[in-house]
C-alpha positions in Angstrom: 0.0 0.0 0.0 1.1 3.6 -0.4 2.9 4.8 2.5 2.3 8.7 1.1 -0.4 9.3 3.6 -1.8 12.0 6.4 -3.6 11.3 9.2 -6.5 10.0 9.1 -10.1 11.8 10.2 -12.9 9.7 11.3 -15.6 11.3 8.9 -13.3 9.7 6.0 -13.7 6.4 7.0 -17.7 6.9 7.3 -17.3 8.0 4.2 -15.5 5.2 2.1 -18.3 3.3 4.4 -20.8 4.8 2.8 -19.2 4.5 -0.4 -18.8 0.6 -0.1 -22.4 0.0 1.1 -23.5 2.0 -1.7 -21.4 -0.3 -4.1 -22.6 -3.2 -2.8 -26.1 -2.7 -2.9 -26.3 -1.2 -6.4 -23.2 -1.4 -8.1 -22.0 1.8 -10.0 -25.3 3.1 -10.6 -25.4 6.6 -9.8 -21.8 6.9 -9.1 -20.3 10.1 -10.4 -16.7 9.2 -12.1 -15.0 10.8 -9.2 -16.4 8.8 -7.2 -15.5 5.6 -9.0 -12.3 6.2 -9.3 -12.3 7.3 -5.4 -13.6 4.4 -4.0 -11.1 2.1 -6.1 -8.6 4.5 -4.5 -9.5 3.4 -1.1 -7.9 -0.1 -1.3 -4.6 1.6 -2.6 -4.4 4.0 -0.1 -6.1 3.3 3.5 -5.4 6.4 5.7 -6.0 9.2 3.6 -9.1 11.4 2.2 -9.1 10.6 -1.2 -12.0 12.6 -3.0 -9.5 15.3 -4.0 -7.0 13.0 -5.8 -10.0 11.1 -7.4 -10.3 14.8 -8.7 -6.7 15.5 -9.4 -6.5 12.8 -11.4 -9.3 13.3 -13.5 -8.8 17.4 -14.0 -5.0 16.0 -14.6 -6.3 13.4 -17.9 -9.1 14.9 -18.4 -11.5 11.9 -17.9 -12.4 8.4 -15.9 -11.5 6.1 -19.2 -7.9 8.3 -20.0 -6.7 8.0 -16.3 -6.9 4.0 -16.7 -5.3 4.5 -20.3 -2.5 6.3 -18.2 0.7 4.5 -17.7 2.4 3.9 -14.5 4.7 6.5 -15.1 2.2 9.0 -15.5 -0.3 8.6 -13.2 2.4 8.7 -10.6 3.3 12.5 -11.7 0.0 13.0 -9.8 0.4 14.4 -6.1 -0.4 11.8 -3.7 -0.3 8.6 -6.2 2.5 6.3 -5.7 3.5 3.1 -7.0 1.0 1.0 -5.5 -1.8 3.1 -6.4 -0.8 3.3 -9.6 -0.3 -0.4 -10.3 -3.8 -0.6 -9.2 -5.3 2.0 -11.9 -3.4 0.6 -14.9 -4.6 -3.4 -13.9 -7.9 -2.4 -14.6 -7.7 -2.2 -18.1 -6.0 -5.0 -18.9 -8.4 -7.2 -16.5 -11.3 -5.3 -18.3 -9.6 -6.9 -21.7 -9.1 -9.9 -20.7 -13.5 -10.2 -19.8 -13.8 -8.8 -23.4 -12.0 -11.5 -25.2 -15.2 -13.7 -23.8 -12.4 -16.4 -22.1 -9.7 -16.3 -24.3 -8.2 -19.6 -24.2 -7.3 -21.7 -27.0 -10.2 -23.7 -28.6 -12.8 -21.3 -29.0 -14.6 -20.5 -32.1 -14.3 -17.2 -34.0 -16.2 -18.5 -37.0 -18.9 -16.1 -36.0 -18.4 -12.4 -36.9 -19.8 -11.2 -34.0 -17.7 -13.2 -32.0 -14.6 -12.8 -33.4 -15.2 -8.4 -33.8 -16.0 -8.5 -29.5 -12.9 -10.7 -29.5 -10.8 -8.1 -31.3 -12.2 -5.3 -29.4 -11.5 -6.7 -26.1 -7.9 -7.7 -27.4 -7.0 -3.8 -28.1 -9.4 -2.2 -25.9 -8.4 1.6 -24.8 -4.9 1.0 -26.4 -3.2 4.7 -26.9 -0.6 2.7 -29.1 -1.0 0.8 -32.3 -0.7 -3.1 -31.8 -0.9 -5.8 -34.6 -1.9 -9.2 -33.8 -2.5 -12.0 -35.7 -4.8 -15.0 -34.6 -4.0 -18.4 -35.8 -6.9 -20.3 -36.6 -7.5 -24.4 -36.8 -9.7 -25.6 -39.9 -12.7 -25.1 -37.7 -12.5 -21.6 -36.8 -11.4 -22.4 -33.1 -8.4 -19.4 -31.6 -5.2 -21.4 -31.3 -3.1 -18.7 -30.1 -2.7 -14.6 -30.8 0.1 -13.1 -31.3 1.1 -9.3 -30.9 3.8 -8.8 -33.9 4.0 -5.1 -33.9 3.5 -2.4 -31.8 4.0 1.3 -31.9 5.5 1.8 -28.4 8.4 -0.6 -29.2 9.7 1.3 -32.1 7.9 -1.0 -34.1 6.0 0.4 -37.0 6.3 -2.3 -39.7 4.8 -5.8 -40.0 6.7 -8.4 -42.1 4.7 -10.9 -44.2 7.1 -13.6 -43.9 7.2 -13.1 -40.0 3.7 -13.5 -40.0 3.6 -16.9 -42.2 6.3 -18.2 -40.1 4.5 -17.9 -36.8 1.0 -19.9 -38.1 3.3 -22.3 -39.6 4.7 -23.1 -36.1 1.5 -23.6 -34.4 -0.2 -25.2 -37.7 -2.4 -23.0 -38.4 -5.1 -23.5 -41.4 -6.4 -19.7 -41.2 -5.7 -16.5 -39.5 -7.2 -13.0 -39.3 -5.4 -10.0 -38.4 -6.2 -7.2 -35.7 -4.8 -3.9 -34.7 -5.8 -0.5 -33.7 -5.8 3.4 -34.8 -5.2 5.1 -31.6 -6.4 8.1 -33.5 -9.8 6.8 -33.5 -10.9 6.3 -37.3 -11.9 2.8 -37.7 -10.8 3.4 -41.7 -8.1 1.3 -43.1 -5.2 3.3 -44.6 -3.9 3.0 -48.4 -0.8 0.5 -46.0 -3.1 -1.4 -44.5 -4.9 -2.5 -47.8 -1.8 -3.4 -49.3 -0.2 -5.6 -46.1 -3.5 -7.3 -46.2 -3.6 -8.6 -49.8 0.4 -9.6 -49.4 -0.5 -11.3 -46.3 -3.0 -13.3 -48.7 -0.9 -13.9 -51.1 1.8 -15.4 -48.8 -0.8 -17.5 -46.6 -2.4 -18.6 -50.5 0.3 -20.7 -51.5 1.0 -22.3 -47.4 -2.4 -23.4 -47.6 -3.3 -21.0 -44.9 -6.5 -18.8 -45.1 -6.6 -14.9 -44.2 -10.0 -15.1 -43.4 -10.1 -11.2 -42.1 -8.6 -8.6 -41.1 -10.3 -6.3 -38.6 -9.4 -2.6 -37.5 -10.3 -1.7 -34.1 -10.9 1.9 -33.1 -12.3 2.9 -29.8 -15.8 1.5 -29.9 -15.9 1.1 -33.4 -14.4 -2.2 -35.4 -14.0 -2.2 -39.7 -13.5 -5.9 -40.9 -12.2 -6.5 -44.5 -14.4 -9.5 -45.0 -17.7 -7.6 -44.4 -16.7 -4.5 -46.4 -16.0 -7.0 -49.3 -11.8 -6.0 -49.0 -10.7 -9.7 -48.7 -13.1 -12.1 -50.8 
């Protein structure tokens, strides 16, 4: 727990009290951000008012979903939020992800579209950087594994076809569909991302290995290839 902490007054601890009982008996419903993100708060740090840096670090982001896009870095040049709190904030995401992908684990299906676009979404969720995965599919549409092969904050800007056909051979794949994010929040693909996409086919073609989509996530929005009649 954060050890950056003031005394503490009893009318704070009736407080988080009050916020708990509230939680529990209705969950979020009615909860301003603030408070949210305050009562999370008030597992990280135990002995400390913590409405105003529930504030802080909204005014500081600007809103409830950028402060858990933060890194750990940056939430922590917030007054008052040290490493523990901040390891908190930026595991919500990535737990919020993981529900999205609808129990991720190898063997189950994408063959629906539906499916497979909540997949995506929930594999890229709320990423500020672009990531490109690629999801190696058996002959029955069932998720073998996913694979990140690019991403922006590594330095990482291009994707290499050959890469890419190497990694579904290993894990005998018999079709794949591609994934990754715009960060600036137009779910459009660029001139690039048409062309990587048909030489991606025409690599897999030849391997026996189907690109069976590709699908561009942005924010709440998702583009696939397949239904916009880009990959045939």
């Amino acid at each position: 727990m954060d050890t950056q902490q003031g005394p503490q007054a009893p009318g704070y601890l009736g407080h988080r009290d009050r916020l708990r009982e509230r939680f529990l008996k209705a969950g979020l419903e009615g909860f301003a951000p603030h408070e949210a993100l305050e009562l999370l708060l008030t597992y990280a740090i135990p002995r400390r008012d913590v409405k105003p840096l529930a504030r802080a670090l909204i005014h500081h982001f600007g809103s409830f979903n950028r402060v858990l896009e933060a890194s750990h870095q940056d939430l922590q040049a917030v007054r008052g939020i040290g490493p523990h709190a901040a390891s908190l904030l930026c595991l919500l995401l990535p737990l919020l992800r993981l529900y999205r992908q609808g129990q991720s684990e190898e063997g189950i299906s994408l063959s629906d579209p539906q499916r497979l676009l909540a997949h995506c979404q929930g594999l890229l969720m709320g990423e500020r950087v672009e990531r490109f995965y690629v999801l190696a599919l058996d002959a029955r549409g069932r998720l073998i594994t996913s694979t990140r092969v690019s991403s922006g904050d590594d330095g990482e800007t291009a994707v290499y076809p050959r890469l890419v056909a190497a990694e579904l051979l290993r894990v005998g794949a018999a079709a794949c569909v591609l994934a990754h994010n715009h960060p600036s929040g137009l779910a459009q693909p660029s001139k690039a991302d048409i062309q990587l996409t048909r030489a991606l086919r025409d690599i897999l073609a030849p391997l026996s290995i189907q690109l069976r989509d590709h699908v561009l996530i942005a924010g709440d929005s998702a583009f696939s290839f397949l239904q916009q009649g880009l990959i045939t």
